[in-house]
N, C-alpha and C positions, 0 to 999 in steps of 0.2 A: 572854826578855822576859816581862815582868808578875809576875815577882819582884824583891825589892832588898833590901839590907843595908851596914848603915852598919860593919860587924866587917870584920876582917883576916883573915888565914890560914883561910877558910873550907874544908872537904874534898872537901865535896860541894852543887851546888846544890840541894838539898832545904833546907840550913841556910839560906836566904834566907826573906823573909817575902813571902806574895804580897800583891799588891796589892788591894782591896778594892775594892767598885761605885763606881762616881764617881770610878774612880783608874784611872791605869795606870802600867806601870815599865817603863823600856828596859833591856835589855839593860845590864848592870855599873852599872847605878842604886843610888845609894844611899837612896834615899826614893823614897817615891810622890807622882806628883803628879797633883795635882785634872782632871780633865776641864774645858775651857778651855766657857766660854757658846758655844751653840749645839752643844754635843756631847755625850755621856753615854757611859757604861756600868753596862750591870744586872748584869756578870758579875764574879766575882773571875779574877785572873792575867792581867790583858788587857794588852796590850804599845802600844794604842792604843785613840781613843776613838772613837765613830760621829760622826758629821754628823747632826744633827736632820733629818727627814727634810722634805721640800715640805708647806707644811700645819701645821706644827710650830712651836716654839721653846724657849728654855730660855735664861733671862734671869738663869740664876744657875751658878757654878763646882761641880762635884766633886756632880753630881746622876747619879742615876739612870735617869732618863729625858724624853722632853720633853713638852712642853704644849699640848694644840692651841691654834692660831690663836685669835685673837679675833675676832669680828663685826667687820664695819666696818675691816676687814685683810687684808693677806696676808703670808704666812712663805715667803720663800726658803730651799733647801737650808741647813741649818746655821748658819741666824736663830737670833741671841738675844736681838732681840724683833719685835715683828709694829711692821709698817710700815702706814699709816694709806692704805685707798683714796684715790685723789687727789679735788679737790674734782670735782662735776657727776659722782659716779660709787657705787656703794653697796654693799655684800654683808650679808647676816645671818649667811651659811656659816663656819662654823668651820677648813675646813679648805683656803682657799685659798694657792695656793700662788706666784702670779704677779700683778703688778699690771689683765694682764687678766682674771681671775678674778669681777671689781669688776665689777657692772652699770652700765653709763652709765644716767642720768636720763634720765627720757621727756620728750620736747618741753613746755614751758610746768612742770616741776618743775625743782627743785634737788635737791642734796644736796653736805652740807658736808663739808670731809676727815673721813674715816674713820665718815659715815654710813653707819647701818644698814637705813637706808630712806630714800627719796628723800619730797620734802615736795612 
């Protein structure tokens, strides 16, 4: 795993090509393919990709690594994008990872989805 080649009658698997960051290759692959949203890799010859970790995200295919959170959000394992605190609830943190992460509003405030601070 985490080499591939599109040729025949190869001798030895040295003669494959590895896979390159943002990619991996299964075993008797013949191309590399992209690391799917919400996953990465920053290594060459990887046979699979990570899961963005709690906190995280990656909103784009055959990337290197992921992105933290956005304010006024939270990222599940292997989000490939951040999901909006619910409304009456807030965060400024970057690196939430759960919808209870989100501070609920204080008595007599709001806060609207995916606020960063309650009003």
């Amino acid at each position: 795993a985490g080499s591939y080649s599109s040729a025949t009658h190869l001798a030895a698997a040295s003669e494959c090509t590895d896979a390159t960051p943002g990619h991996f290759a299964n075993t008797g692959s013949t191309q590399q393919t992209p690391c799917a949203k919400g996953s990465y890799t920053n290594a060459p010859k990887q046979g699979e990709c990570t899961l963005c970790a709690g906190g995280t995200y990656q909103d784009e295919s055959g990337e290197t690594a992921c992105k933290p959170c956005e304010a006024g959000s939270y990222c599940a394992v292997g989000a490939a994008a951040p999901l909006p605190c619910e409304a009456g609830s807030y965060s400024s943190a970057t690196n939430n990872d759960e919808p209870s992460d989100c501070t609920d509003a204080s008595p007599g405030h709001f806060a609207t989805t995916g606020s960063t601070q309650q009003t």
